[in-house]
C-alpha positions in Angstrom: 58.3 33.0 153.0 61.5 31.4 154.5 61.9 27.6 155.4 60.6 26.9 159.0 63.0 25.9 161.8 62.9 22.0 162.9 61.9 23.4 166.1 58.8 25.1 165.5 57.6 22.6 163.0 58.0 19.8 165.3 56.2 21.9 167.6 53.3 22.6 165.2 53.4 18.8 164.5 53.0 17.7 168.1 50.1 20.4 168.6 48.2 19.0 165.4 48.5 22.3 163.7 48.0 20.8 160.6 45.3 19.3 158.8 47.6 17.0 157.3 50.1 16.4 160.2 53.6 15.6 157.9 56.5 17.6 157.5 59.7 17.7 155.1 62.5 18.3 156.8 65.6 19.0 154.7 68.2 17.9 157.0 72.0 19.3 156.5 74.6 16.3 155.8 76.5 17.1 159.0 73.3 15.8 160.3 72.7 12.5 158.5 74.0 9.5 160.9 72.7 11.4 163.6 68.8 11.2 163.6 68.5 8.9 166.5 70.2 11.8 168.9 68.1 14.8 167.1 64.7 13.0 167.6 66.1 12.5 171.5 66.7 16.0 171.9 63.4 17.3 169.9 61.4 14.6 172.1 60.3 12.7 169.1 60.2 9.0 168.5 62.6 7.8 165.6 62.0 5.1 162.8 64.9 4.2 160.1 62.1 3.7 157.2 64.4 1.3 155.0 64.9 -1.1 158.2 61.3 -1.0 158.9 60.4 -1.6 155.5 63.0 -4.3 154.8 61.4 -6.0 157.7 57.8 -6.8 156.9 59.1 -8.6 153.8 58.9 -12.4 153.8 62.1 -14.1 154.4 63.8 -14.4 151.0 62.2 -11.7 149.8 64.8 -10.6 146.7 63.0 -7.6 145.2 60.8 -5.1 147.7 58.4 -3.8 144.7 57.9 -0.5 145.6 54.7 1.3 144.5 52.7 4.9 145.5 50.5 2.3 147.1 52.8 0.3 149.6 54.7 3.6 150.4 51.6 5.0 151.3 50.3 2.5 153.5 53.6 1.9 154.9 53.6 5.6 156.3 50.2 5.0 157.2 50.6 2.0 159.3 53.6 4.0 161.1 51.4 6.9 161.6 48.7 4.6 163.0 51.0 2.3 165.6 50.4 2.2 169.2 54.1 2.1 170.3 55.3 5.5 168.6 55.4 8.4 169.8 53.0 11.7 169.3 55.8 12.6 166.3 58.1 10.4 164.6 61.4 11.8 162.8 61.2 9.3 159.8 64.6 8.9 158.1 66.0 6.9 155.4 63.0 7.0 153.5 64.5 8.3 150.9 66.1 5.2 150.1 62.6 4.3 149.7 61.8 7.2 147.5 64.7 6.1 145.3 63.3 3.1 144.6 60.2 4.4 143.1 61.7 4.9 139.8 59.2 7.4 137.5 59.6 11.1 139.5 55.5 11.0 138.7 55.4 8.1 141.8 57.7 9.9 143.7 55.7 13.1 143.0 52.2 11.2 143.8 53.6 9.6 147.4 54.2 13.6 148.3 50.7 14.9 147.0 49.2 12.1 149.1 51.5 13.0 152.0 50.4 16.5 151.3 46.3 16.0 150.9 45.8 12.7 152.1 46.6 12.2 155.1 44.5 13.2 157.9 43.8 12.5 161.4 46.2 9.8 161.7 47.6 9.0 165.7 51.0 11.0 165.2 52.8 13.1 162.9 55.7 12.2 160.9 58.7 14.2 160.3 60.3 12.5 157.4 63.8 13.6 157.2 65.4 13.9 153.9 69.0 15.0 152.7 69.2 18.3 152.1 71.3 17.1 148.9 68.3 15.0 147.3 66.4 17.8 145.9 65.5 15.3 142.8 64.1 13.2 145.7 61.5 15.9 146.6 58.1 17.2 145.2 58.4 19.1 142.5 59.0 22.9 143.2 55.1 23.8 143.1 54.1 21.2 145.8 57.3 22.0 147.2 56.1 25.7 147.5 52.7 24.4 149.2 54.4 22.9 151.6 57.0 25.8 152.7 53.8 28.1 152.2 51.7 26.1 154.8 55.2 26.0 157.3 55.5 22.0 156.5 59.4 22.3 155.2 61.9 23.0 157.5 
């Protein structure tokens, strides 16, 4: 089964399609820098996840500690905010991702993307470069989520 387009997943997104209403997509480089126009013209709100992030730490904050945990509930308070959108084109995050730094963290924030994340107010579309494969799950949850049409 081929990759879905970023068309008809956002469309599946919006129309709750999914139990778990995330997607991957794999965005080209000669796309990066320009998120803020793509989620304009796919009707989608559009969050820069680093910014966000960077910004609910205190003041003089010098070292984010990252964890599965905060990640999580980081997505999940985005997911669950009044002023978004039905679908949010998440990008950046995998600046996030990055700083996670065993692959088994990176690896557990996707499974609980994957399973764990029902029934939230809107779908995210989290946006990732197309380049940073080692960013992703690893190739069996990756095939779950191309399987179930989640990985454009």
């Amino acid at each position: 089964m081929g990759q879905t387009e970023p068309v008809e997943l956002v469309e599946n997104l919006k129309r709750g399609n999914f139990r778990t209403n995330v997607g991957i997509w794999r965005m080209p480089l000669s796309k990066i820098g320009q998120e803020a126009d793509i989620a304009f013209r796919l009707d989608l709100g559009t969050l820069d996840a680093s910014k966000e992030f960077l910004s609910t730490l205190p003041a003089r904050t010098e070292y984010a500690r990252l964890s599965v945990t905060r990640l999580y509930e980081f997505l999940d308070e985005i997911a669950n905010r009044s002023d978004m959108r039905d679908c949010v084109l998440i990008c950046n995050f995998d600046l996030l991702l990055a700083g996670l730094r065993k692959e088994q963290d990176r690896n557990q924030v996707w499974q609980d993307l994957y399973n764990r994340f029902p029934n939230r107010q809107h779908a995210l579309l989290i946006a990732m470069p197309e380049t940073a494969s080692h960013l992703l799950p690893r190739e069996d949850m990756l095939e779950k989520w191309q399987k179930d049409g989640r990985l454009s």
